[in-house]
Each structure stands twice: as structure tokens, then as C-alpha cells.
C-alpha positions in Angstrom: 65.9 101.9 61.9 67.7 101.5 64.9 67.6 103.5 68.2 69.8 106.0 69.5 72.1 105.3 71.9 70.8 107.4 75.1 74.0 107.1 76.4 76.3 108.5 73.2 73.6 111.5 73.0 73.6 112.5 76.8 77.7 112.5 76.4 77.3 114.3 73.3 75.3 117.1 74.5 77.6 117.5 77.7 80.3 117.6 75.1 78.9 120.6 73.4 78.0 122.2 76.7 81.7 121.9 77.6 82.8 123.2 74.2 80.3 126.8 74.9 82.9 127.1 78.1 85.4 129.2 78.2 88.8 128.1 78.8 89.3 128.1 82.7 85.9 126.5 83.0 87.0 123.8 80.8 89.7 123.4 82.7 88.5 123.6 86.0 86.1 120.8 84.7 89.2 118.8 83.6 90.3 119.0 87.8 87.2 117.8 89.4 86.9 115.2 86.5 90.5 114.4 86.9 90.4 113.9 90.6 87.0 112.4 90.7 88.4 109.5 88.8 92.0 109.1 90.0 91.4 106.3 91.9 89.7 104.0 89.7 92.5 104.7 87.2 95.0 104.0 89.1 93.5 100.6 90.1 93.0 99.7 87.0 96.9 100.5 86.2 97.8 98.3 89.4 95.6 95.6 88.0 97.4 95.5 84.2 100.3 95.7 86.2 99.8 92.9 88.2 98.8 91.0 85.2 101.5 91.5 83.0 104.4 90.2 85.8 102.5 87.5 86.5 104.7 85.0 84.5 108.2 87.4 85.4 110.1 86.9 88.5 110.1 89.1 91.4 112.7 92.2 91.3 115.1 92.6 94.1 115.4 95.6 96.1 119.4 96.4 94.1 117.4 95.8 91.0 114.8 98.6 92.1 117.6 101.5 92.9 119.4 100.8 89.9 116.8 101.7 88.2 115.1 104.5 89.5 118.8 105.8 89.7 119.1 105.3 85.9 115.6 107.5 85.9 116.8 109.6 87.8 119.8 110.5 85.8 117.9 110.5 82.4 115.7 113.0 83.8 118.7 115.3 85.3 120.2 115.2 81.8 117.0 116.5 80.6 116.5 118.9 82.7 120.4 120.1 82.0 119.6 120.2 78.1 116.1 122.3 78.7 118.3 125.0 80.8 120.6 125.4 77.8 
């Protein structure tokens, strides 16, 4: 019979702690989680990111503003279809 992962049960019975909480608890949880691991997150998005333009050539500074411009509009024209 194999052993139980010590691991999997402590995250398991934090998990049903969390679930007893009520609502703003959980969410003020969520927040210090959330912030306590921001940074390694977002390294590891800079890293996949680095790894997936490894073979593409470099953008040029034109290329960037046309397309944040581009974003930019798309999210206007949401914005103007949420008001309506």
C-alpha cells in the first residue's frame, strides 16, 4: 500500500480550512497569496517569453506602437459597446 503524500494532505487540509472561511477572508487570503507570489509569476512569464522569440526576429519600435495602438482601440470599442 503506498504512502500518503504529506504534501497533497497538508494542502488538503489548508483547503478545507479555507473553505470554513467566510467570503472576505477567503478573499483577503486570495491578496496576500496573490501578492506574495507575483514575482515569481511574472518571471516565470518573462522566461516562456523569452523562450518562445528565441528563433523570431527582433520587433522594431513602429512595430511596438502599432500595436499597442491596435489594443488600444479594441479595448475603446469595448468599452463603447459595455456603455450601451
Amino acid at each position: 500500500m503506498a504512502q500518503p503524500n504529506p504534501k497533497e494532505s497538508r494542502i488538503e487540509q489548508v483547503l478545507q480550512l479555507v473553505e470554513q472561511l467566510p467570503p472576505d477572508e477567503q478573499i483577503e487570503l486570495w491578496r496576500k497569496l496573490d501578492i506574495k507570489t507575483w514575482g515569481k509569476r511574472w518571471d516565470e512569464l518573462v522566461k516562456r517569453i523569452q523562450e518562445r522569440r528565441r528563433n523570431l526576429p527582433p520587433l522594431t519600435d513602429e512595430e511596438i506602437v502599432a500595436e499597442m495602438k491596435s489594443i488600444r482601440r479594441e479595448v475603446w470599442a469595448e468599452r463603447a459597446e459595455g456603455d450601451n
